[in-house]
C-alpha positions as CSV (number, residue, x, y, z in Angstrom):
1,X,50.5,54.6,25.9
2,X,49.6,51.7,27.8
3,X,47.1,50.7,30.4
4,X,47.3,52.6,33.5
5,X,48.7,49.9,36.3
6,X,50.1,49.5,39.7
7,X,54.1,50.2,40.7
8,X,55.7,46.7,41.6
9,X,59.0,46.3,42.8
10,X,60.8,43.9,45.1
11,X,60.7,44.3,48.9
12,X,60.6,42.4,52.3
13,X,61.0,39.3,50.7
14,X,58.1,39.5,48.5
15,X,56.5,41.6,45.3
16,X,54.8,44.9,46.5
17,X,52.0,46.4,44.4
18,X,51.1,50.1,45.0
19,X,47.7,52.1,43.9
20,X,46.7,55.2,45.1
21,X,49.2,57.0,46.4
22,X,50.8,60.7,45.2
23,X,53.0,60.0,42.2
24,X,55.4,62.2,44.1
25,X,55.5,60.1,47.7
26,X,59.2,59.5,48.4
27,X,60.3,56.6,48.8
28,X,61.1,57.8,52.5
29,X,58.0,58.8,52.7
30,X,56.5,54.9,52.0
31,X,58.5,53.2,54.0
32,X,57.8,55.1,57.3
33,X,54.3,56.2,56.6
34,X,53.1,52.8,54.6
35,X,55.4,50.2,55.1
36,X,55.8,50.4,58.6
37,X,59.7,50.2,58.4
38,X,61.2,53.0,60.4
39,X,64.1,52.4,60.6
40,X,65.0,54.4,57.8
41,X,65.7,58.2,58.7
42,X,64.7,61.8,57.5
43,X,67.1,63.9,58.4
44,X,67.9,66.6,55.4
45,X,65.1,65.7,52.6
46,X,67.3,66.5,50.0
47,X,69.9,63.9,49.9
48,X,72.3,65.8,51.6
49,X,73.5,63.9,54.7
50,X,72.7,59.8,54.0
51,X,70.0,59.5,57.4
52,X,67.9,57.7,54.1
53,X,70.3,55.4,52.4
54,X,68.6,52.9,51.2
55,X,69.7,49.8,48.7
56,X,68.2,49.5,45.1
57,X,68.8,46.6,43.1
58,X,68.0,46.2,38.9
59,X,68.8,43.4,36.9
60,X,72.1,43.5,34.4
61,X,71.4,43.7,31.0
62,X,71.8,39.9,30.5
63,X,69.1,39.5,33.6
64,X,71.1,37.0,35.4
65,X,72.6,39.5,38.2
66,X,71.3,42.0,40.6
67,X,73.8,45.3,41.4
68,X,73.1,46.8,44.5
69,X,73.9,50.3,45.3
70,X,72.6,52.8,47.7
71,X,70.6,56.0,47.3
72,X,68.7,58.5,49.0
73,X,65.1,57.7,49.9
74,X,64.3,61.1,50.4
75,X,64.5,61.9,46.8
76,X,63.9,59.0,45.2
77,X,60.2,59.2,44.2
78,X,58.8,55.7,44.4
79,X,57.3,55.0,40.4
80,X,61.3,55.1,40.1
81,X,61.4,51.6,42.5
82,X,59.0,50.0,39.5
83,X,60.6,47.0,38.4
84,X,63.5,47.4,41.6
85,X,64.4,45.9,44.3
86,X,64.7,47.5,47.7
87,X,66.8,47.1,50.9
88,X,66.6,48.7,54.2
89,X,68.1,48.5,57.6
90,X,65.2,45.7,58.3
91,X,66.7,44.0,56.1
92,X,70.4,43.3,57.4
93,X,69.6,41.7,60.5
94,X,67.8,42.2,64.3
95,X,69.0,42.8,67.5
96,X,69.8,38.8,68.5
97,X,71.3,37.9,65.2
98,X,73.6,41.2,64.2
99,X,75.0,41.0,60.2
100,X,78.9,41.6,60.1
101,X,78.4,45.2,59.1
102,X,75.8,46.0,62.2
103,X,78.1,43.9,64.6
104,X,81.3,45.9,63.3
105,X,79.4,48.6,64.4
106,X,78.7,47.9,67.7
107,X,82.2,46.2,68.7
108,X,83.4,49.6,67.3
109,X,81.4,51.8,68.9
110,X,80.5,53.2,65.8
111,X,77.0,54.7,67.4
112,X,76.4,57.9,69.6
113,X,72.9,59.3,69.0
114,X,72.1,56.4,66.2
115,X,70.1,58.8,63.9
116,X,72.3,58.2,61.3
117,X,73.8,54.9,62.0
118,X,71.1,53.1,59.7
119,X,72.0,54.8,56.4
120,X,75.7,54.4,58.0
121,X,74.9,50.8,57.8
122,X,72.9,50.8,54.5
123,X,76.1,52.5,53.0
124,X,78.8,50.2,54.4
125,X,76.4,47.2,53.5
126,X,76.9,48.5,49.6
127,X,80.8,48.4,50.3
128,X,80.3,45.1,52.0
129,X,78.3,43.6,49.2
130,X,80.7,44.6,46.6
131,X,84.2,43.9,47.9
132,X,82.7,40.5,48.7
133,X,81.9,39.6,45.2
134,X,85.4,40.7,44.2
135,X,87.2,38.9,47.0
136,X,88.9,42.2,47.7
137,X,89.0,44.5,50.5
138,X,88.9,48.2,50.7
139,X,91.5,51.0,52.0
140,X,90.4,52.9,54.3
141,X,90.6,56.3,52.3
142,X,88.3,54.5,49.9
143,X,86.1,53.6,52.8
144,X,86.0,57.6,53.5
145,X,85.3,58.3,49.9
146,X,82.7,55.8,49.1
147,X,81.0,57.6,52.9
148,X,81.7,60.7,51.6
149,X,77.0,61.1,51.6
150,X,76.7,60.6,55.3
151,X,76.8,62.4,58.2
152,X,77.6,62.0,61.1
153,X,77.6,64.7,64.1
154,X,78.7,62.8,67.0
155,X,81.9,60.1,66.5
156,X,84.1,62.0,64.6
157,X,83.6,59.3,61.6
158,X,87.2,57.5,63.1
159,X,84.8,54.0,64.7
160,X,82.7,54.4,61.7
161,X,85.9,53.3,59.5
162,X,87.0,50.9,61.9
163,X,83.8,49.4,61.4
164,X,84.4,49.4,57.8
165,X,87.7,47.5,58.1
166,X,86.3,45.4,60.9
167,X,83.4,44.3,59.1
168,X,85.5,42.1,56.8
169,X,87.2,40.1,59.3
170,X,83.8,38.0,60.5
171,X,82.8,34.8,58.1
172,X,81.0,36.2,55.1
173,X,77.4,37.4,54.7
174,X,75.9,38.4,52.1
175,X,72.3,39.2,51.3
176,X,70.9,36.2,48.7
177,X,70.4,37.4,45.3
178,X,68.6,34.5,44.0
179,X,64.9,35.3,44.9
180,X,65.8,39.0,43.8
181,X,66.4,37.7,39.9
182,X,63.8,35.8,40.7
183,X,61.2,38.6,41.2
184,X,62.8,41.2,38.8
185,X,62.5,38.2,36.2
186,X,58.8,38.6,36.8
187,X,58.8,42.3,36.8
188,X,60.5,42.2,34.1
189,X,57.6,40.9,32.1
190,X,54.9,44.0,32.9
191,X,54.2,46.7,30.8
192,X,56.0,49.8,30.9
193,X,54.7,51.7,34.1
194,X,52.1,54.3,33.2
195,X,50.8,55.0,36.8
196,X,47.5,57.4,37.9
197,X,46.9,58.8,40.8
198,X,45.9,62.1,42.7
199,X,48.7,64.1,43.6
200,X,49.2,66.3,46.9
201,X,47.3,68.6,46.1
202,X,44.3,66.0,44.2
203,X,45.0,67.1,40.6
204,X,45.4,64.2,38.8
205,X,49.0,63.0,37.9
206,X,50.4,60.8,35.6
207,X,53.7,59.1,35.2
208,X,54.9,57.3,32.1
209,X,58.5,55.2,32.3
210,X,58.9,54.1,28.2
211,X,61.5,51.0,27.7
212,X,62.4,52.2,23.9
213,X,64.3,55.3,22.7
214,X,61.4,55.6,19.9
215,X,58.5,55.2,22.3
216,X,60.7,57.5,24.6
217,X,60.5,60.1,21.8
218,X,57.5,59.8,20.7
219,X,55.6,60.2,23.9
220,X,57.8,63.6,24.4
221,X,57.2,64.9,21.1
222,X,53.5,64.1,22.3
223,X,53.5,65.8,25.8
224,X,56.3,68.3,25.4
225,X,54.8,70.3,28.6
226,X,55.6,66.7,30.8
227,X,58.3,67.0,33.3
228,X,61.6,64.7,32.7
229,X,62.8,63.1,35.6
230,X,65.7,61.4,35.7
231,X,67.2,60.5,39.0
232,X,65.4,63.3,40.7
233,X,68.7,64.6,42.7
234,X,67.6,67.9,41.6
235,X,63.9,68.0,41.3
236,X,63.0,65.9,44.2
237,X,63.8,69.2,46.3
238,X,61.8,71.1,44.3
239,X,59.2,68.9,45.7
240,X,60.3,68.5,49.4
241,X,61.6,72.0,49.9
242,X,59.4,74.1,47.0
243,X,56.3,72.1,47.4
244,X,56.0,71.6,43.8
245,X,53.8,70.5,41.3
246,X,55.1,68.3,38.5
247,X,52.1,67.9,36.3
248,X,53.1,65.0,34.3
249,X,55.8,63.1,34.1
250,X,58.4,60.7,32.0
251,X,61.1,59.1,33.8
252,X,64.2,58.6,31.4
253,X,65.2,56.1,33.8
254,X,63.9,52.9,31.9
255,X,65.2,53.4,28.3
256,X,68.1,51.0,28.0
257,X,69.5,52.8,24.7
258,X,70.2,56.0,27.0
259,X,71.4,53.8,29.8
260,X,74.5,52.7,27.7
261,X,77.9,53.5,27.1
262,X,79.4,52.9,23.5
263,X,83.2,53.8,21.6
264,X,82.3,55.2,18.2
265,X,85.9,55.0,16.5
266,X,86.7,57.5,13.7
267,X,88.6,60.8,14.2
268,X,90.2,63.0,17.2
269,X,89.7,66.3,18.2
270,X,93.1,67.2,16.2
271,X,92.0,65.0,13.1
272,X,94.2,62.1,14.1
273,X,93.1,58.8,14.9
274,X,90.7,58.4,18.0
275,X,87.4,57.4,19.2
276,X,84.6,58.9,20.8
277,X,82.7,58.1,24.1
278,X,79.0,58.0,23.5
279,X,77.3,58.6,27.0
280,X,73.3,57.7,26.6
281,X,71.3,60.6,28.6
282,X,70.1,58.5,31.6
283,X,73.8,56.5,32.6
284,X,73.9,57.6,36.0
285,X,77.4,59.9,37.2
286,X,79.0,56.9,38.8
287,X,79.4,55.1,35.7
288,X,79.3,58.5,33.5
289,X,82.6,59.5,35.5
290,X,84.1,56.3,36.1
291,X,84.3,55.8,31.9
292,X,85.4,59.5,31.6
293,X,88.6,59.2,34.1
294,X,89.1,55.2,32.8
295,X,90.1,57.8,29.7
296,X,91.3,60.8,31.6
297,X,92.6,60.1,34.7
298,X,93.4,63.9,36.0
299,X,89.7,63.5,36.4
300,X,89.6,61.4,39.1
301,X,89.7,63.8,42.2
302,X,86.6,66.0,40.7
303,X,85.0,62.7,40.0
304,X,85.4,61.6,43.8
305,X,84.5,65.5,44.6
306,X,81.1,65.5,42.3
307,X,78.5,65.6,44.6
308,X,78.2,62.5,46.7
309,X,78.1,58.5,46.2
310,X,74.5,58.1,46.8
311,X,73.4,61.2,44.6
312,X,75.8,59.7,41.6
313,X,74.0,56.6,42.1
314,X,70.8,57.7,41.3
315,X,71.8,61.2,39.6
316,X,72.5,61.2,35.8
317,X,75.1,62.7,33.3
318,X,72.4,63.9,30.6
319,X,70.3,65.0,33.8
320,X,73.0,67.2,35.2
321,X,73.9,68.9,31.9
322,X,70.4,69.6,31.3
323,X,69.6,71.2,34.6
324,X,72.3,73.7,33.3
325,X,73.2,75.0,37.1
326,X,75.9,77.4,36.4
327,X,77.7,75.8,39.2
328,X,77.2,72.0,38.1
329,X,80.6,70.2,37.8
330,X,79.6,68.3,34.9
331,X,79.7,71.1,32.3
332,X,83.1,72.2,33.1
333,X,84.7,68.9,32.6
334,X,82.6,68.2,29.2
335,X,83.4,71.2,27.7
336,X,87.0,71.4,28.6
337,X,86.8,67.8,26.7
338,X,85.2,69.1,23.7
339,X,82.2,67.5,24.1
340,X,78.8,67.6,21.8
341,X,75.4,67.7,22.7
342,X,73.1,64.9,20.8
343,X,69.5,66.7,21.1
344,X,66.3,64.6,19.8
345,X,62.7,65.2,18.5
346,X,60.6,62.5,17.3
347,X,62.7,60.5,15.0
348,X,64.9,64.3,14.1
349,X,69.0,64.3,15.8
350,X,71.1,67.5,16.0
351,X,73.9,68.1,17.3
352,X,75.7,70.9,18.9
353,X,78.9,71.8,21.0
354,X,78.1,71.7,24.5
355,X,79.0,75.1,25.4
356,X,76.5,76.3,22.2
357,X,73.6,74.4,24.3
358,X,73.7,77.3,27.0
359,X,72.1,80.3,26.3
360,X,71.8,82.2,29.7
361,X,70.6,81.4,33.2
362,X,68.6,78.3,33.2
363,X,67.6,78.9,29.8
364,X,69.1,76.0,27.2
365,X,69.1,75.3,23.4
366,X,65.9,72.5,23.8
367,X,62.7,73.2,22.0
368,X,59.5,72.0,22.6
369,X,59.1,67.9,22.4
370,X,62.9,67.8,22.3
371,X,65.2,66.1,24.7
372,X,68.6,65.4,25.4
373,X,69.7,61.5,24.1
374,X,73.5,61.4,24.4
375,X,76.8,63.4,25.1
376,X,79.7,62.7,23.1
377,X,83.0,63.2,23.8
378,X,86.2,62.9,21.9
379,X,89.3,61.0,22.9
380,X,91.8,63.6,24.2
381,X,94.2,64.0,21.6
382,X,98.2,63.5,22.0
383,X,99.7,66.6,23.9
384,X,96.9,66.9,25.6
385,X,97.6,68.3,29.5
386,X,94.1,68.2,31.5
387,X,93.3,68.9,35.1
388,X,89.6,69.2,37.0
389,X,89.6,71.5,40.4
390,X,87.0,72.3,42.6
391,X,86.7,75.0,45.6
392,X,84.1,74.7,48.2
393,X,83.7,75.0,51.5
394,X,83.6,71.4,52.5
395,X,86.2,69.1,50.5
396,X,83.2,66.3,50.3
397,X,79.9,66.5,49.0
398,X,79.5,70.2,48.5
399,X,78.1,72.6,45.9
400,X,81.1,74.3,43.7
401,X,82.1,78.2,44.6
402,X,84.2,77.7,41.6
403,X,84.8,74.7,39.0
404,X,87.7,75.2,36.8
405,X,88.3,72.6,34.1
406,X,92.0,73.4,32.0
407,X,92.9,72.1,28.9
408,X,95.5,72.8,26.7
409,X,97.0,70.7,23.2
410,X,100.9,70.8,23.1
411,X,103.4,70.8,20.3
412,X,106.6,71.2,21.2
413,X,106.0,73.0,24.1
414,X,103.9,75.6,22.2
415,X,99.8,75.9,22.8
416,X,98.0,74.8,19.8
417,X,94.8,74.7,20.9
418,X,93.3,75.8,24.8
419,X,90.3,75.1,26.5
420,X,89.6,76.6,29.9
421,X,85.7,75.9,31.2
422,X,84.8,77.3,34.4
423,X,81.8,77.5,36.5
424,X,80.4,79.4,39.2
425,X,81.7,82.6,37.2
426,X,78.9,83.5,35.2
427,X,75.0,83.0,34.1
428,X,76.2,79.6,32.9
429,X,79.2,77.5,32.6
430,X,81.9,78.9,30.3
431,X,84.5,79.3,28.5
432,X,87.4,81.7,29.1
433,X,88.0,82.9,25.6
434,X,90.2,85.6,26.2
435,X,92.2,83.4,28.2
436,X,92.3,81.0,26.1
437,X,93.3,83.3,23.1
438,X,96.0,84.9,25.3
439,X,98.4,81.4,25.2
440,X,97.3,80.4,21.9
441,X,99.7,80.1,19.7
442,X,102.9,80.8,22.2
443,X,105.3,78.9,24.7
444,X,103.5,77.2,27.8
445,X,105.7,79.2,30.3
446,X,105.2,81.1,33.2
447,X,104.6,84.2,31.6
448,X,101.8,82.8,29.5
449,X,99.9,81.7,32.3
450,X,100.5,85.4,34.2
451,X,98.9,86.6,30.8
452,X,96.3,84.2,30.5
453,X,95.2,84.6,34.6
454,X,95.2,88.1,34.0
455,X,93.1,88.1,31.3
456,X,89.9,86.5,33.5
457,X,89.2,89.7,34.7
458,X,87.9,89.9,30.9
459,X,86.0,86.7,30.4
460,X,84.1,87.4,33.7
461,X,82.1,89.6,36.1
462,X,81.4,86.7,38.8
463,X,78.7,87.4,41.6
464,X,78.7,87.3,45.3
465,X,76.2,84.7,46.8
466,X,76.4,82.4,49.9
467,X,79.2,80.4,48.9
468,X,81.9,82.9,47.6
469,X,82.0,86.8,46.8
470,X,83.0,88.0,43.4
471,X,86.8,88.8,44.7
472,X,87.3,85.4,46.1
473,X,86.5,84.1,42.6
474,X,88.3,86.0,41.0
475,X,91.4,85.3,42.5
476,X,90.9,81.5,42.8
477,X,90.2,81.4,39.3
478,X,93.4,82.9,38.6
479,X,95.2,80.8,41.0
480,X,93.6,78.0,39.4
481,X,95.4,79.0,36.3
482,X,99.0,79.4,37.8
483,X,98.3,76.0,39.8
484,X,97.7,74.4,36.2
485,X,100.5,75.5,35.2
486,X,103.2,74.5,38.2
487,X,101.4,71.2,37.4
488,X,101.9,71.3,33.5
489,X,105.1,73.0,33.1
490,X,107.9,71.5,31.1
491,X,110.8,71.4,34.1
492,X,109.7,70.0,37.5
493,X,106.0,69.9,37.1
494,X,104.4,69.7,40.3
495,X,102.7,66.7,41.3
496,X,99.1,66.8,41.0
497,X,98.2,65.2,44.4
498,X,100.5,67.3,46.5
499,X,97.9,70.0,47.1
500,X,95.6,67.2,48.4
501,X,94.7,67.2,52.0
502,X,94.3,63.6,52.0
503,X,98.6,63.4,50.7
504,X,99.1,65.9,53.8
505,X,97.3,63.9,56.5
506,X,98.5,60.6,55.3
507,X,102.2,62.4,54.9
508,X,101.9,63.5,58.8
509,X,101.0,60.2,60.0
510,X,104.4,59.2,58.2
511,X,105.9,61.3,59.9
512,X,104.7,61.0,63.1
């Protein structure tokens, strides 16, 4: 362990250094209450509706760039800004000298009450910043899907994208990224954070961030009873909303070896040859899912449906599969993709299926001092037919009622091999053996799929809660399976995007 020191990161144009304060104070929390900068909102606390967006920055991995993307302050504890940079609303511009996304919208009137125009802006700032290094511009249903995580109660969300298109046409303006490698150069050169301080309550509270997978290890294997946090989506409302205590903690956040994404070539699923995707623990869901559907592009809509840009900013992979919420959307897809598990100890590795890793509610496979270092998941092999769908009650940024994630391997129009994962239908994301048993082996017709919804009714006994009752799942589920087949069938499959509502609208304005 090393010496106890201050967090540093980036901000206002200068290197901040921070002492004393709750190991658990939001970021949110600093800015209005320390910083002074106010302009930053609480609406939610828990990441939900964007009033917080903020902008992070971190060097890439050959330190000469800074990436920009935007999170939620109100969960982002701030020993996670150590080595960062951040951006606020302060930042873009003030009233007699607008940027192009602020002046966009005004001339839009993308502004009612204004509570949650400055995350708006933070948010469109992120879009700005990016198109602009690529020389591109963005449609505007990716505008919509990259604002899927914020809110807005009062203009209907039509100026806002005008904004976003609008925001292009004024001479470029970017925010400088020079003094930011600058500083994170320097950052770059401290210690590995191990911060002390009182927490809420005045226990004492440390926080340890290692930079190596062995130090990583070996600090869990020393402190198994520490708390991992990753990109605290999940646990930061275990602070805000449960009032908390953490005890300890290691952030994952800061080990490059489980921030990377690496092709191990060697066999496929079916024994021909393939590759594997090696996903490190701590590579957040954007880039998690983005080098799942580069693979598997049926996943793409689930992807853009997983939660919310900001959250899979900050959110990880390995930190959503070990949560282990029967209703995550991660597990699903990995398991309908035969993924495995890489579990570590010390300098000890095992590996395990990913559906072998859940044992019931909440409860996992990990023993004490152990962690979760990797997923792997093999290439889908030839024949494969794949689809990801997701009912909830809002199309963006909503919690699953039910996750369904069908696959089945093909030869010559006969199942060979099926994997149906579902969540939101059990204890824990599962499989649907029975199902799965019912088509194996036979032709991929109608009547298997009849046989295989029916069987559902075997594989499980789902629960009524706030989002769905038990006979509302049950029948989804099972209309899930007769949609995957009208969508895989051999004779005028149906298209996958025609049940979108985004094809419907865009189709009506055609029409119109």
């Amino acid at each position: 362990m090393t010496e106890p020191r201050p967090i540093r990161f980036f901000h206002q144009g200068r290197l901040q250094s921070i002492t004393g304060l709750p190991p658990t104070t939001t970021v949110l929390q600093y800015l209005r209450e320390h910083a002074r900068c106010a302009g930053t909102k609480e609406g939610c606390a828990e990441g939900d509706c964007g009033a917080c967006t903020v902008l992070v920055g971190e060097l890439d991995a050959d330190g000469r760039a800074v990436g920009l993307r935007n999170v939620n302050a109100c969960i982002q504890f701030l020993p996670m800004l150590d080595g960062k940079a951040l951006f606020t609303v302060e930042d873009l511009g003030g009233s007699t000298d607008l940027n192009p996304v602020q002046q966009a919208l005004v001339d839009c009137h993308g502004s009612q009450c204004g509570f949650c125009t400055p995350g708006f802006a933070m948010t469109m700032q992120a879009i700005y910043e990016r198109h602009q290094a690529c020389g591109t511009r963005p449609e505007r249903q990716a505008l919509a899907d990259d604002l899927a995580g914020n809110l807005c109660r009062c203009t209907g969300y039509r100026p806002i994208l005008d904004a976003g298109e609008r925001m292009f046409d004024a001479p470029p303006r970017t925010i400088d990224r020079a003094p930011i490698v600058e500083a994170l150069r320097v950052l770059a050169e401290d210690p590995p954070l191990h911060y002390e301080a009182p927490s809420r309550t005045g226990s004492p509270q440390r926080v340890f961030a290692p930079r190596s997978i062995d130090g990583f290890a070996a600090l869990r294997e020393a402190m198994p009873q520490a708390r991992l946090v990753a990109g605290a989506t999940d646990v930061g409302l275990w602070v805000n909303k449960q009032h908390r205590e953490l005890g300890d903690v290691i952030l994952t956040g800061c080990v490059e070896e489980m921030r990377r994404i690496d092709t191990i070539a060697g066999q496929d699923a079916a024994g021909g040859n393939g590759s594997t995707l090696r996903i490190g623990a701590s590579v957040t869901l954007e880039d998690a899912w983005s080098a799942l559907t580069e693979r598997v592009p049926s996943l793409r809509e689930l992807w853009l449906r997983f939660a919310s840009p900001p959250v899979r900013h900050a959110g990880t992979l390995g930190g959503n599969i070990a949560n282990g919420s029967p209703i995550g959307d991660g597990a699903p897809a990995l398991i309908a993709l035969g993924a495995r598990i890489v579990l570590r100890r010390g300098a000890t590795r095992r590996t395990l299926p990913l559906e072998a890793f859940y044992l019931d509610y909440m409860k996992n496979a990990l023993e004490p001092g152990e962690f979760v270092e990797a997923l792997e998941v093999p290439t889908p092999p030839p024949g494969t037919r794949l689809r990801g769908y997701k009912l909830a009650k809002r199309y963006d940024s909503d919690i699953s009622a039910v996750c369904a994630v069908l696959s089945l391997r093909l030869e010559d129009g006969v199942v060979r091999d099926a994997r149906f994962a579902f969540g939101g239908m059990a204890a824990i994301v599962k499989r649907a053996a029975k199902a799965e048993a019912v088509v194996t082996g036979r032709a991929w017709d109608e009547a298997a799929s009849i046989a295989a919804a029916a069987a559902l009714k075997d594989d499980f006994k789902p629960m009524t809660d706030l989002r769905a009752s038990a006979s509302y799942r049950e029948r989804t589920a099972a209309n899930l399976i007769r949609r995957f087949w009208l969508e895989t069938r051999a004779n005028a499959p149906v298209a996958a995007g025609s049940a979108s509502v985004w094809q419907a609208v865009n189709l009506h304005r055609s029409v119109a």
